[in-house]
N, C-alpha and C positions, 0 to 999 in steps of 0.2 A: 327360519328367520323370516320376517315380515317386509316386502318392501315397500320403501316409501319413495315419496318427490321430494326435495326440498327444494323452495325457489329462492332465490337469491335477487330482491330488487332494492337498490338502495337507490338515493338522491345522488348520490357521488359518482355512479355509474353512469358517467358521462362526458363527451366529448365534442368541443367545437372545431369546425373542418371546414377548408373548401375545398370543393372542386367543379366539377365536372362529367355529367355522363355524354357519353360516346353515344350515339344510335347507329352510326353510320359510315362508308370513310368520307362522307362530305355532312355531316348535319352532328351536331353537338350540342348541349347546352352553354350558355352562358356563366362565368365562373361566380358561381355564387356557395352560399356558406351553411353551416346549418346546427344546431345542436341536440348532438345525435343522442342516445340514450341506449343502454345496455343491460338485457336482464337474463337471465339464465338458470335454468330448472333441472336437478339433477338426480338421477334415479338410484339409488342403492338401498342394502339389506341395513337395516340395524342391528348393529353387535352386542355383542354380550354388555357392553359396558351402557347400550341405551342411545346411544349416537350413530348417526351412520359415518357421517366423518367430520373434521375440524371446518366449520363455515368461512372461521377466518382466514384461511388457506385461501379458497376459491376466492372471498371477497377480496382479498391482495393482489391475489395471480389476475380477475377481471380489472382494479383498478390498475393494475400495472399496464396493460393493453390500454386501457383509455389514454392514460397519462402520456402512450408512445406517439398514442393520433391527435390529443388536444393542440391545439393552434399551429397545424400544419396545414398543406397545402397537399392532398391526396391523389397519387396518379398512378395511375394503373399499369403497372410494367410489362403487363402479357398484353396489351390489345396491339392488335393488327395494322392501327389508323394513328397512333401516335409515336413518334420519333421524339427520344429521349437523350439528350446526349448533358452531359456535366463537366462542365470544365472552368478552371479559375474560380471556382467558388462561386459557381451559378448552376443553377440549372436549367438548359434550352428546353424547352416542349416545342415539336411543330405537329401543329392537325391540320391537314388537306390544304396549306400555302402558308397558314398563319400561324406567328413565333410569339413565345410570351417567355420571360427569361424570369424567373424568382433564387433569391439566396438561397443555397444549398441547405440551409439551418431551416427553414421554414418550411421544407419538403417532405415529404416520406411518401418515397416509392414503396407497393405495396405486390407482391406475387398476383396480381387479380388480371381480369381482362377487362374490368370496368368497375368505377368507384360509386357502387350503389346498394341498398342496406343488404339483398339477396347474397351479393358477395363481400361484403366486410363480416358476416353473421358467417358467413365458411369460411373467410381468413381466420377470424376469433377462436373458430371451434377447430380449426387445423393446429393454431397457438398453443390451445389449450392443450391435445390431445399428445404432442409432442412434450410441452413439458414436465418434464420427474416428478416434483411436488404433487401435480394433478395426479399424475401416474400412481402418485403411491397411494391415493383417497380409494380405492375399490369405488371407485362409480362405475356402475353397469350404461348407463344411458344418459344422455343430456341433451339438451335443445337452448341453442341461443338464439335472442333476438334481438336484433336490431331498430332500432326507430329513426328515423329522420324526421320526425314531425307527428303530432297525435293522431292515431288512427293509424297509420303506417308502419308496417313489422316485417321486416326480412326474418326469416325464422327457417333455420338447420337445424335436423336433428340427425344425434349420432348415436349406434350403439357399440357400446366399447365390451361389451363382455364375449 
């Protein structure tokens, strides 16, 4: 059997976010926003029937991740420098004295240790790699990337075989 790549880049693969990156336990950026962009290339054999797998599969399972981060408020639940606490239908952030409080609906706390394309592109492909549907496409290998602006690609790559 022959392998091939397929990429998957569409216009819809995409998402609007704020945050924040961490550099330090005293220096951060400013909470600003951004619209991030999502594309994904994926390696398998093509089968007897001439396809290597269902496209619209991936394209669902990548716009479902967009859809989970579009107009939230992104923050990093593994870093070292920020204290996170949620209560009453808020969520407190403090980094190094200073507190900013946002509605718990506007937030998604994410497994990372900082909200920047290098690790949203390894939350993405951790997402992916965990769920069944993915699971059952026989892909050997994929690379996701990230953008937060042209010219800028957080880029993972996995091999699943």
């Amino acid at each position: 059997m022959s392998k091939v790549a397929i990429e998957v880049v569409r216009e819809s693969l995409h998402f609007s976010a704020a945050h924040f990156t961490i550099f330090s336990a005293s220096e951060r950026e400013n909470l600003h926003g951004h619209n991030f962009r999502l594309n994904g290339t994926f390696e398998s054999e093509i089968q007897e029937d001439g396809l290597c797998f269902d496209y619209g599969k991936i394209k669902g399972i990548l716009q479902g991740l967009c859809d989970e981060l579009d107009e939230r408020f992104l923050v990093p639940e593994r870093s070292p420098y920020l204290d996170i606490n949620t209560e009453n239908g808020v969520v407190r952030l403090t980094f190094n004295g200073e507190s900013m409080t946002l509605p718990v609906r506007d937030v998604r706390v994410l497994p990372v240790r900082n909200i920047t394309v290098e690790e949203l592109a390894t939350w993405i492909a951790e997402r992916l790699i965990t769920n069944e549907l993915f699971a059952s496409l026989k892909i050997n290998r994929m690379q996701i990337k990230v953008a937060s602006g042209s010219g800028q690609w957080g880029v993972v790559t996995r091999d699943l075989s």
